[in-house]
PLY file of the C-alpha trace (Angstrom):
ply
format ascii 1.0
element vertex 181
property float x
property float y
property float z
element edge 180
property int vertex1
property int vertex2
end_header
-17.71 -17.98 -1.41
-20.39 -19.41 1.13
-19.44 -19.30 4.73
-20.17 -22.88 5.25
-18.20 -26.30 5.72
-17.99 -29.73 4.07
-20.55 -32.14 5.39
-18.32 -34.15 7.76
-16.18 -31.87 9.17
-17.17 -30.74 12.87
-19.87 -28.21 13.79
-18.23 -24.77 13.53
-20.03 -21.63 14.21
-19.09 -18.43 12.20
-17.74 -15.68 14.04
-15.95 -13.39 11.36
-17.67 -14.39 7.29
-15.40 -13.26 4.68
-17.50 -10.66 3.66
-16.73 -8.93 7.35
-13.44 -9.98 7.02
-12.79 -8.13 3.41
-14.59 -5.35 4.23
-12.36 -4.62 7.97
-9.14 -5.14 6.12
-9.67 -2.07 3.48
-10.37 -0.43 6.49
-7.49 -1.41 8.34
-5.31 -0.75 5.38
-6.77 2.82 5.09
-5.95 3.37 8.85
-1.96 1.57 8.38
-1.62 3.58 5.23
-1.90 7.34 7.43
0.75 5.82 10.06
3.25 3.27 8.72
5.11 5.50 5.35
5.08 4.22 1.78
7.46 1.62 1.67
7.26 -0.16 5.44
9.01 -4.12 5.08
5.87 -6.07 6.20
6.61 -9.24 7.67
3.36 -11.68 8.04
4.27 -14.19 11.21
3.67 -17.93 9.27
1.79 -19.77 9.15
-1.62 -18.63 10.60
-1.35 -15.13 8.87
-0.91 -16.13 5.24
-4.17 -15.30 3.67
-4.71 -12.27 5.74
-1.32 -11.00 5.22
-1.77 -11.59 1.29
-5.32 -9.38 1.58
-3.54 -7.01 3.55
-1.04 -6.53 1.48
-3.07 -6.07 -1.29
-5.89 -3.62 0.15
-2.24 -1.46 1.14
-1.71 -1.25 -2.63
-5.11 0.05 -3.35
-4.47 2.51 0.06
-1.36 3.99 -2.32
1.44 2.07 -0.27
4.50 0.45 -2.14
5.39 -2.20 0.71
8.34 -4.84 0.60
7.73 -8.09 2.08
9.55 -10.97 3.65
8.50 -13.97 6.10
9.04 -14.62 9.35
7.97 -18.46 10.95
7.61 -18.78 14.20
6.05 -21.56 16.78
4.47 -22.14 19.93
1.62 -23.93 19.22
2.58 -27.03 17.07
0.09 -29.80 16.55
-2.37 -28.71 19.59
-5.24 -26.64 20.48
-3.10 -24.46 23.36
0.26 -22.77 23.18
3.62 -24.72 24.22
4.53 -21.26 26.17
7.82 -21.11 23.99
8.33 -19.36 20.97
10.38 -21.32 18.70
12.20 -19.25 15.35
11.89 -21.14 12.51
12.43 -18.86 9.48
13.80 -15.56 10.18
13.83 -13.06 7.36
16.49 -12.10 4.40
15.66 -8.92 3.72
17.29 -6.03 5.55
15.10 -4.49 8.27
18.17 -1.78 9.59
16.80 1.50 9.32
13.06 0.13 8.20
9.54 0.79 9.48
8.54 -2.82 9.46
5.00 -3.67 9.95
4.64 -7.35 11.89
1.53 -9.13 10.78
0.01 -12.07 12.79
-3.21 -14.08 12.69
-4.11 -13.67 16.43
-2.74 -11.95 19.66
-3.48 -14.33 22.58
-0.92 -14.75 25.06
1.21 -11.96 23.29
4.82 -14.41 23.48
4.37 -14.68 19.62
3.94 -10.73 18.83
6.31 -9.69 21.36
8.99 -12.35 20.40
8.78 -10.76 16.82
8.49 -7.52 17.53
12.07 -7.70 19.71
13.50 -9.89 17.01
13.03 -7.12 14.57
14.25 -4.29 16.65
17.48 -6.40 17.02
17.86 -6.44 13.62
18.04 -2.73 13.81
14.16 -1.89 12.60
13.72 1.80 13.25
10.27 1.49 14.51
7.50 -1.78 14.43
3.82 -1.56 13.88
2.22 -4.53 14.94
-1.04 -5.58 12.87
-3.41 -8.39 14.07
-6.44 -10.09 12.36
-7.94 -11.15 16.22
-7.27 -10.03 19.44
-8.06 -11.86 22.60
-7.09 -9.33 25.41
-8.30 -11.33 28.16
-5.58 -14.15 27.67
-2.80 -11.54 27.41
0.54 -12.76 29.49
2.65 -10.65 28.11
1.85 -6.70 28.13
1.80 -6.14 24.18
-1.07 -4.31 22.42
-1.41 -4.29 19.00
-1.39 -0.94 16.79
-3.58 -2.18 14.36
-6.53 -4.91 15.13
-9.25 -6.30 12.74
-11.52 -7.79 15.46
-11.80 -8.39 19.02
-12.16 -12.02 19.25
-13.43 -14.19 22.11
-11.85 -16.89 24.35
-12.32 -19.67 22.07
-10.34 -22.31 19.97
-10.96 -19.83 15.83
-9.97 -21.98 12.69
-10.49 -20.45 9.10
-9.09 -17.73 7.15
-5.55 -19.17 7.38
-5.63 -20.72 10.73
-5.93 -24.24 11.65
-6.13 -27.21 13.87
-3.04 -29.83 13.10
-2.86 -28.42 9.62
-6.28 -28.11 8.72
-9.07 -26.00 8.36
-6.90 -22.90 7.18
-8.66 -22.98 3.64
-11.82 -21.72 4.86
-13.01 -18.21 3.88
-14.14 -17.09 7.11
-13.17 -17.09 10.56
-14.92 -19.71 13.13
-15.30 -21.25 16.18
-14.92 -24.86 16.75
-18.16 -26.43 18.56
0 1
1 2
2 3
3 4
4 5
5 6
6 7
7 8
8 9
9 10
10 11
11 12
12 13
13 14
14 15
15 16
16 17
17 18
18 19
19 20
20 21
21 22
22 23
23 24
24 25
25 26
26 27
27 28
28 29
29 30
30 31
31 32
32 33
33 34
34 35
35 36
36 37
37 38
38 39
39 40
40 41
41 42
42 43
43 44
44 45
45 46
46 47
47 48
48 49
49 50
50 51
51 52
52 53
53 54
54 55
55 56
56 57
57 58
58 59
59 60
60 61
61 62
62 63
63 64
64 65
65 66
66 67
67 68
68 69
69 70
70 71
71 72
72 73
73 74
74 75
75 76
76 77
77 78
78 79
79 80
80 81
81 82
82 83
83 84
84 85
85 86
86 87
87 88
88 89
89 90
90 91
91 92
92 93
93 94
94 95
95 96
96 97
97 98
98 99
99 100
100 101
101 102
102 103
103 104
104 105
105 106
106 107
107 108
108 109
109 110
110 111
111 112
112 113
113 114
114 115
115 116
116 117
117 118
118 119
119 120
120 121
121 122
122 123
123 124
124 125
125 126
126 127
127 128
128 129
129 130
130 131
131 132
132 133
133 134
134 135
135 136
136 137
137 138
138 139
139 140
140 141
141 142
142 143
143 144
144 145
145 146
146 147
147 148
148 149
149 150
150 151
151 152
152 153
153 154
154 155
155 156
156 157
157 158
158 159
159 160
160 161
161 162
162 163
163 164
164 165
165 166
166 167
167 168
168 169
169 170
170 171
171 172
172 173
173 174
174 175
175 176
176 177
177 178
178 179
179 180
């Protein structure tokens, strides 16, 4: 698939192009795989994470894991470009995570309310341990003193679309990761 938009749309500049992007998630799953066990309950953060969850997931197949997988959504951003500064649950999960190593996977760590919201929702439900996994990281606008265990990219201070993620809804069917101009 071309890294490129429809004529129309606003100027975006490419940060991440899916070839980057499929190429640092094998890796990723390679380094996950040596930590996390062979069945962890991975639990992509909705909406923003959907496509990279689904290529994760897959690329931990072809790393030998077995993983089980259930949803979580979660809010904080809604229609607009910058966080509300509340995390709001939306969907929590079904599947059992007593006992489990459960992997949380999210689309981007910026303020860190989002990751660390999940992360203590999960221990509450008795996880045993939680990896966190994130496509970007933007340490700089860190509030709230998470870091990641696993991170695709380092990702700077600016408004990304693509690749799953989106402004008001759109934008998240693009295969590569970019900035809005």
């Amino acid at each position: 698939m071309p890294d490129t938009v429809t004529p129309g749309d606003p100027l975006l500049e490419v940060l991440f192009s899916a070839k980057v992007l499929a190429e640092r998630i094998v890796d990723l799953s390679q380094e996950m795989a040596s930590v996390i066990g062979l069945r962890p309950l991975v639990v992509p953060v909705l909406s923003g994470s959907f496509i990279f969850a689904a290529d994760l997931l897959r690329a931990l197949h072809g790393a030998g894991l077995r993983p089980d997988v259930d949803f979580l959504s979660l809010s904080s951003y809604g229609t607009g470009t910058h966080s509300s500064g509340s995390v709001k649950l939306v969907r929590d999960i079904d599947v059992s995570a007593q006992g489990r190593s459960v992997v949380l996977v999210d689309d981007i760590l910026e303020s860190g309310r989002t990751l660390s919201f999940a992360k203590d929702l999960m221990m509450s439900h008795g996880a045993h341990e939680v990896h966190t996994c994130v496509l970007l990281d933007k340490p700089e606008k860190h509030v709230v003193p998470i870091k990641a265990d696993f991170v695709g990219f380092e990702c700077p201070d600016a408004f990304v679309v693509g690749y799953g993620m989106d402004l008001a809804h759109g934008y998240r069917e693009l295969p590569f990761v970019g900035q809005l101009l």
